[in-house]
C-alpha positions as CSV (number, residue, x, y, z in Angstrom):
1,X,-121.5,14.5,-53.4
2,X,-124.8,12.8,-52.8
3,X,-125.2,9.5,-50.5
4,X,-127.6,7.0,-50.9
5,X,-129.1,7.9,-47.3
6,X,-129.4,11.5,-48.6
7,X,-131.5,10.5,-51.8
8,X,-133.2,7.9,-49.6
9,X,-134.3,11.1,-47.2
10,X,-135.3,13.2,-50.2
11,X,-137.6,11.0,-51.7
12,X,-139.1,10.4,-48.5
13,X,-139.3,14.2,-48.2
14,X,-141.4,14.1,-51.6
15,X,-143.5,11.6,-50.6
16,X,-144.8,13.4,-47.7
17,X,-145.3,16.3,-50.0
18,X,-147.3,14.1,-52.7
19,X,-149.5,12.9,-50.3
20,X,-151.4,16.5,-50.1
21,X,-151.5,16.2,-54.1
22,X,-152.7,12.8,-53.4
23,X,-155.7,13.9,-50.9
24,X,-157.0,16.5,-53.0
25,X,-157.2,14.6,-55.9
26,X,-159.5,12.8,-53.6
27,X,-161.5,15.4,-52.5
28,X,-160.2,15.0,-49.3
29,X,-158.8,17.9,-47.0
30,X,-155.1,17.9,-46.8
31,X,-154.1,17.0,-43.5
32,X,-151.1,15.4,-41.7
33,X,-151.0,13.6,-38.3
34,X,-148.4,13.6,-35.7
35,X,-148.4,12.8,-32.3
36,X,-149.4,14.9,-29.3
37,X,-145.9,16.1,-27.8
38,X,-147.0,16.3,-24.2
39,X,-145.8,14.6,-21.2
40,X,-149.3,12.9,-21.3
41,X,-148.7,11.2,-24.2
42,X,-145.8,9.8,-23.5
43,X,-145.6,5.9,-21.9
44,X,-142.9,3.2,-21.3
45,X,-142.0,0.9,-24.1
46,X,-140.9,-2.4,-22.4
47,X,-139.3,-3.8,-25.8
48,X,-136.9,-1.1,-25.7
49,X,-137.1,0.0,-22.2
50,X,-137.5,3.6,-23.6
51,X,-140.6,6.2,-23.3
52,X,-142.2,6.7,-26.8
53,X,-145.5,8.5,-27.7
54,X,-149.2,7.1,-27.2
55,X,-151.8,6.8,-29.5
56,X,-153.0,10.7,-29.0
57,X,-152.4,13.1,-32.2
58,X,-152.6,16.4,-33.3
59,X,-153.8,16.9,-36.9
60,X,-152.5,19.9,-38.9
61,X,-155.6,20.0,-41.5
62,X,-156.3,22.7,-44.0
63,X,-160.2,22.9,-42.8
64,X,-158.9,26.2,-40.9
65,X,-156.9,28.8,-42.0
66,X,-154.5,28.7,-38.8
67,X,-154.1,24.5,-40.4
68,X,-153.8,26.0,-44.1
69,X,-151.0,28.2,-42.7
70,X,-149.3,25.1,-41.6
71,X,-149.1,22.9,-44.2
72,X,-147.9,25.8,-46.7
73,X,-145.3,25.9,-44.0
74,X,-144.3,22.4,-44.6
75,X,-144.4,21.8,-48.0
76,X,-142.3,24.9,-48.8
77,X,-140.0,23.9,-45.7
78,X,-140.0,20.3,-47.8
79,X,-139.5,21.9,-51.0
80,X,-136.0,23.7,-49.4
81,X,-134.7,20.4,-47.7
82,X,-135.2,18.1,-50.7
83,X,-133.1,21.3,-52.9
84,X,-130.5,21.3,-49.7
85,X,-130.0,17.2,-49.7
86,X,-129.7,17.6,-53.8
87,X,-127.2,19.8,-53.5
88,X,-125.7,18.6,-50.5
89,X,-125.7,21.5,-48.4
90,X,-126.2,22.4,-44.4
91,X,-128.2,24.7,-42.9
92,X,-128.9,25.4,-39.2
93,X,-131.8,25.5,-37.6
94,X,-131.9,29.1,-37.3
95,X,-130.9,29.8,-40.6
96,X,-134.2,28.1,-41.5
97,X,-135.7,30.8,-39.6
98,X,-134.0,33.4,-41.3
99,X,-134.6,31.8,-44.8
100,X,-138.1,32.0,-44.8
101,X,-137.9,35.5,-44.8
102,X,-137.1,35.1,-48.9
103,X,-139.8,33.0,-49.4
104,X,-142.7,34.3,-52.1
105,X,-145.4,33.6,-49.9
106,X,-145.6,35.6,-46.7
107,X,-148.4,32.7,-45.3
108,X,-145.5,30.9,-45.3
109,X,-142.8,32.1,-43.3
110,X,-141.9,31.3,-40.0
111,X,-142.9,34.0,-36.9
112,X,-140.2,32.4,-35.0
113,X,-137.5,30.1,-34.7
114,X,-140.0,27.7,-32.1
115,X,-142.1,27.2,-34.4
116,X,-139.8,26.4,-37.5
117,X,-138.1,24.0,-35.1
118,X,-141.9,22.7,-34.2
119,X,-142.4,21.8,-38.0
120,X,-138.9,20.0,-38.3
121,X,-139.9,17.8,-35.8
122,X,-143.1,16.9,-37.4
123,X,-141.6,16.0,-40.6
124,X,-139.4,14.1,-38.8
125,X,-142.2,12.4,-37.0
126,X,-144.0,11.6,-40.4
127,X,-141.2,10.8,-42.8
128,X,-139.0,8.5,-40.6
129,X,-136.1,10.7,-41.1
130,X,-134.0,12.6,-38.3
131,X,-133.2,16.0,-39.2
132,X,-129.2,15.1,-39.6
133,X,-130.5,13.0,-42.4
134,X,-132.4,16.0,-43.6
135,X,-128.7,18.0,-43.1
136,X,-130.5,20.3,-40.5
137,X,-127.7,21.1,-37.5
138,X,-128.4,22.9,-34.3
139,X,-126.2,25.5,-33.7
140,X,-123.1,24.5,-32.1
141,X,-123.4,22.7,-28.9
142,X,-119.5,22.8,-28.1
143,X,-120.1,19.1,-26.2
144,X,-116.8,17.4,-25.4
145,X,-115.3,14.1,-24.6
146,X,-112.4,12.9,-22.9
147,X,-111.1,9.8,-22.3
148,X,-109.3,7.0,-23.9
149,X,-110.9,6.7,-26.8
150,X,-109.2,6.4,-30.1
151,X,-111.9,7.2,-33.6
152,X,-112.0,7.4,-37.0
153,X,-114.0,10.7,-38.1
154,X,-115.1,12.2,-41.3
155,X,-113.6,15.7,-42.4
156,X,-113.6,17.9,-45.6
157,X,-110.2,16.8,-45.9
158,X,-111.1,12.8,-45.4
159,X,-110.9,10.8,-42.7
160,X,-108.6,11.5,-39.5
161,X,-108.0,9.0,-36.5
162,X,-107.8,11.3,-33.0
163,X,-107.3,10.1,-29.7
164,X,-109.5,11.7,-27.5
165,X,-106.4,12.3,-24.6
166,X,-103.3,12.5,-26.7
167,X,-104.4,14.3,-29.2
168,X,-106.3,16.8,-27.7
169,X,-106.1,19.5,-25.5
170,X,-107.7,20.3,-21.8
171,X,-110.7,21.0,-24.1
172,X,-111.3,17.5,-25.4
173,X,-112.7,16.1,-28.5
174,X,-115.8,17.8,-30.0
175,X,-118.7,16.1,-30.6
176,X,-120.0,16.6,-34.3
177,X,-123.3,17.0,-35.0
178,X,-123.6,13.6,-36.6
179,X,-122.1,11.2,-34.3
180,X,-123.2,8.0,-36.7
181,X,-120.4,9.7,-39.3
182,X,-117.5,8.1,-36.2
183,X,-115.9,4.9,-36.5
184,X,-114.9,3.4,-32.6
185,X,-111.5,2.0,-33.2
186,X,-110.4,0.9,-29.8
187,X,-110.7,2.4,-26.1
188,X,-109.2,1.3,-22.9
189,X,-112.3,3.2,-21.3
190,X,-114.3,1.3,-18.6
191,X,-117.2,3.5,-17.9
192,X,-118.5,6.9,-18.7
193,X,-119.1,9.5,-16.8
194,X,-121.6,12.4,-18.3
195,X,-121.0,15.8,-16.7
196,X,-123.6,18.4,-16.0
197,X,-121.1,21.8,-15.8
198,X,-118.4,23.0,-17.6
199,X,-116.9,24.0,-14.2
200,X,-117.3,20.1,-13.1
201,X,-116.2,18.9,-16.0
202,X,-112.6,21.1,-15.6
203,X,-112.4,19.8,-12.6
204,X,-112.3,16.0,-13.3
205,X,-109.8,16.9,-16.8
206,X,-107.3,18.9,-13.9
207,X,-107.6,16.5,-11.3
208,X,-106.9,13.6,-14.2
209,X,-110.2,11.7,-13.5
210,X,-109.9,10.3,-16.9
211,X,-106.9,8.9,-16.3
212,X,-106.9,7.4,-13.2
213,X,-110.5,5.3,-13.6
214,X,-110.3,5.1,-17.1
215,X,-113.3,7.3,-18.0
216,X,-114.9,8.9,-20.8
217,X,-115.9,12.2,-19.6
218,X,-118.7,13.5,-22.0
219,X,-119.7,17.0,-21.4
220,X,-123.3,17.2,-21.5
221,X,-123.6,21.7,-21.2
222,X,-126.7,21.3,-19.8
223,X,-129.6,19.9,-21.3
224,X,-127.6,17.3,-23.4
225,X,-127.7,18.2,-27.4
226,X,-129.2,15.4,-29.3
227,X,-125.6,14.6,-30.2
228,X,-124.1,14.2,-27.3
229,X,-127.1,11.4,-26.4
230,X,-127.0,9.5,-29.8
231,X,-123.1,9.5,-29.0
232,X,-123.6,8.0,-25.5
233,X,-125.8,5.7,-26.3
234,X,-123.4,4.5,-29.3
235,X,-120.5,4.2,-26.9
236,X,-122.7,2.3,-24.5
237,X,-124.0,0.3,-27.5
238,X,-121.3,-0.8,-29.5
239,X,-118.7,-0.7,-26.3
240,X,-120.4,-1.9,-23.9
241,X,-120.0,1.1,-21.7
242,X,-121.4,1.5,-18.4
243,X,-123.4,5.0,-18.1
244,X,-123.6,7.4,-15.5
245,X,-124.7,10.4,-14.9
246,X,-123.2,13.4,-12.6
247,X,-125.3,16.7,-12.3
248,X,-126.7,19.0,-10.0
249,X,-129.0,18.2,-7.4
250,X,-132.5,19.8,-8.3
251,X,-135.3,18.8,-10.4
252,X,-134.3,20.4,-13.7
253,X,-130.6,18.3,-13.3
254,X,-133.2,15.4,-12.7
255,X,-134.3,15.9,-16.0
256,X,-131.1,16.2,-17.9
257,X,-130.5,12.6,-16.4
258,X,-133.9,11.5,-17.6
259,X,-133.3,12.8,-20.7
260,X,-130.4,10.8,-21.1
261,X,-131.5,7.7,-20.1
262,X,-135.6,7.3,-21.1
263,X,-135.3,10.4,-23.7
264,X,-137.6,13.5,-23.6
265,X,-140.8,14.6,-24.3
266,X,-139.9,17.0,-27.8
267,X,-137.9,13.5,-29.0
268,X,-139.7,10.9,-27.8
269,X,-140.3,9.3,-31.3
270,X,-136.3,9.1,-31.4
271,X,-135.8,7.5,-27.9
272,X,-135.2,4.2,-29.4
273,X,-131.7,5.9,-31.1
274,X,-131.0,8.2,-28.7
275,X,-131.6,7.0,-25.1
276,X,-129.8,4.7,-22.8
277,X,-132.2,3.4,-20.4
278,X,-129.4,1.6,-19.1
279,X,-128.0,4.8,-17.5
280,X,-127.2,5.4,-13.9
281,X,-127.5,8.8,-11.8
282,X,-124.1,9.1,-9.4
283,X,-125.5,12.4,-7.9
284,X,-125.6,15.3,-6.6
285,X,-128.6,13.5,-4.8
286,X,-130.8,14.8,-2.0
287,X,-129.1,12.1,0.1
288,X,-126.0,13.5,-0.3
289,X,-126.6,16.9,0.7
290,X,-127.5,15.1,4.1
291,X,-124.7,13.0,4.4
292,X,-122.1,15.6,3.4
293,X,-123.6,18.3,4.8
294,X,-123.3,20.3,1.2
295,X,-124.0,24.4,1.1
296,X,-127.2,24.5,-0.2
297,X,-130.1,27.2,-1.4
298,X,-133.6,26.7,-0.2
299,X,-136.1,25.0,-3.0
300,X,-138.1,27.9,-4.8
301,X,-142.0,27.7,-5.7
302,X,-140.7,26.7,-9.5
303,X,-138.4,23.8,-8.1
304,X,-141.5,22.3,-5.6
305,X,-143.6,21.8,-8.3
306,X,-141.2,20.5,-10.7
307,X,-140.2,18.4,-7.9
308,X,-143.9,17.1,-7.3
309,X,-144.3,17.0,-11.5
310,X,-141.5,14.8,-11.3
311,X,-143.2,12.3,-9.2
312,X,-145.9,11.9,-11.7
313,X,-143.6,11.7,-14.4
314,X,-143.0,7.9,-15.9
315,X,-139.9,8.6,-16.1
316,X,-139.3,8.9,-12.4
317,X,-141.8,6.4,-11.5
318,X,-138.7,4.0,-9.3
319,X,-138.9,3.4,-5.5
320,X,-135.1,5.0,-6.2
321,X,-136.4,8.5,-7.6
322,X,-139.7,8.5,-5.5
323,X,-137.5,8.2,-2.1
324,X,-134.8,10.9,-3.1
325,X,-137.8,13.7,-4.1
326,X,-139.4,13.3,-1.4
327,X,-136.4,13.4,0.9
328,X,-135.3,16.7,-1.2
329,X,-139.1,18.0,-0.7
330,X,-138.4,17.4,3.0
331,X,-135.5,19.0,3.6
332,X,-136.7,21.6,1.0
333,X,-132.7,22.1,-0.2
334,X,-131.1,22.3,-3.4
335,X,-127.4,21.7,-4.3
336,X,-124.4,22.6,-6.8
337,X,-122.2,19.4,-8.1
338,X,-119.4,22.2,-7.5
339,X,-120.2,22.9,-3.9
340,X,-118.5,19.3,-3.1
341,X,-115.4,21.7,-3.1
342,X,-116.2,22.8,0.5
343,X,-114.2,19.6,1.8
344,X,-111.7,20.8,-0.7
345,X,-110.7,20.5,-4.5
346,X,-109.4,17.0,-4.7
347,X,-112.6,15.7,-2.4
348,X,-115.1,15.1,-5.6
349,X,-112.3,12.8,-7.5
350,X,-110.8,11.2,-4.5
351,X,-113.5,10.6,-2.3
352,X,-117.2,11.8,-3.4
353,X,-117.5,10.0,-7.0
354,X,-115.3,6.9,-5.8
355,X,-117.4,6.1,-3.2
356,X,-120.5,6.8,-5.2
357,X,-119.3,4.5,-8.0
358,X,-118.0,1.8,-6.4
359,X,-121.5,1.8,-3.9
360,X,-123.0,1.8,-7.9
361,X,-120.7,-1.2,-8.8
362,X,-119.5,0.8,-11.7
363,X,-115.9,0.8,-10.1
């Protein structure tokens, strides 16, 4: 059945869609604006401590046939989430893909999945409604927590409370791809810790991290889904959980962290509900391969320049972030959060991220 969010998203689905009719009855050419998703356009909102987009847009317009193309795209990619949110189906973003294949119009299918994903996050941009309202899901991102956390959650089968150690196994509790659809009941967590690896994150569960300091571990795999940030941020939000961050230590982990806590350039106009500027990065820094004398692999052309990009990005703009880059730049090393295990297994959870934390005052 229907909710009143879903009939609130389809009619601002249609609306967006009228406004063509609108500009032609006009005389006008049909256009839409959007923002211009580059890291140029991005800048530092002090209200909400976040980065958001600048004043620079793109306009998709129908003066050109490469414009035309994209606006059929949209309003038949409008006409299919409206039916979905009616009918209140799902669909994956790659299904989309796949599903444009049926359309009557060739002009109007997708020639691949970047750019059907590309249009989603216009109409997100325009409408003022985030693709889980539209009932649009990435494909799985398998993100876990664990930790003491009990929650309510929403299943076909109604609602089910879980605590996210006792009733889970080593695997932990899966973050849905709607995080606003879980109800915190009660946690006796005191801080979170956000993991970069799989392999990390096994290593924290077995070693009982989670446990012993009381801490959330949330899985990031990678470049965090958009999940697994709007569920961070909710924690730190409505718990008032401290956040940190644990990856590798190279530019690309540099960005999974900045991702996390200013947002990123492809969702910068969701920032506001999905990043926690309030977020701290525990490591692996560039100081710590020095002072632990961590196995390393030299810097390659592509992680020098990201490097250097990095200290021209706002988001890294901090005497902090400018002093570790160029230190790594210096010593021109890279490290693993997993090679912390050359002092042995048990060094990462009883010395390295005590230490860290408690030099953090998280601990």
């Amino acid at each position: 059945m229907s909710t009143q969010n879903d009939q609130q998203a389809r009619e601002q689905l249609i609306d967006l869609a009228a406004q063509f009719y609108d500009q032609f009855e006009l005389g006008e050419i049909p256009h839409m604006s959007v923002p211009t998703r580059t890291k140029n356009n991005i800048e530092y909102d002090e209200d909400s401590d976040v980065w958001v987009y600048g004043d620079r847009e793109s306009t998709r317009s129908a003066n050109s046939v490469r414009g035309a193309r994209k606006l059929l795209k949209a309003v038949y990619t409008i006409e299919f989430l409206a039916d979905q949110l009616e009918q209140d189906r799902s669909s994956t973003l790659r299904e989309l893909y796949y599903l444009s294949e049926s359309w009557d119009n060739e002009e109007a299918q997708f020639n691949d999945q970047d750019e059907s994903n590309g249009l989603i996050e216009d109409l997100e941009i325009v409408s003022g409604v985030t693709r889980e309202d539209f009932h649009m899901r990435p494909e799985e991102s398998g993100a876990t927590i664990m930790g003491p956390l009990h929650l309510r959650e929403q299943t076909r089968r109604g609602e089910r409370e879980i605590h996210c150690q006792e009733d889970v196994g080593e695997g932990g509790y899966q973050i849905p791809n709607n995080p606003d659809t879980i109800e915190f009941l009660d946690t006796d967590a005191d801080f979170i810790l956000a993991v970069e690896t799989g392999g990390m994150r096994d290593r924290l569960v077995e070693n009982g991290f989670d446990e012993e300091y009381n801490a959330l571990i949330v899985h990031l795999k990678g470049q965090p889904a958009r999940a697994t940030r709007r569920i961070t941020k909710r924690l730190h939000d409505e718990l008032d959980l401290p956040v940190t961050v644990f990856a590798d230590g190279d530019p690309w982990s540099y960005r999974i962290y900045g991702s996390v806590a200013y947002g990123s350039i492809k969702s910068a106009h969701l920032s506001e509900y999905l990043a926690t500027p309030e977020a701290k990065y525990v490591g692996i820094q560039p100081a710590d391969i020095v002072e632990y004398d961590l196995p390393t692999d030299p810097l390659s052309d592509s992680d020098i320049n990201a490097l250097e990009s990095e200290l021209e990005d706002p988001r890294f703009q901090t005497d902090y972030w400018e002093e570790q880059i160029e230190l790594q730049l210096e010593i021109e090393k890279k490290s693993e959060q997993q090679s912390l295990a050359s002092h042995g297994l048990d060094f990462v959870t009883d010395t390295y991220l005590p230490e860290r934390l408690t030099e953090m005052g998280v601990i």
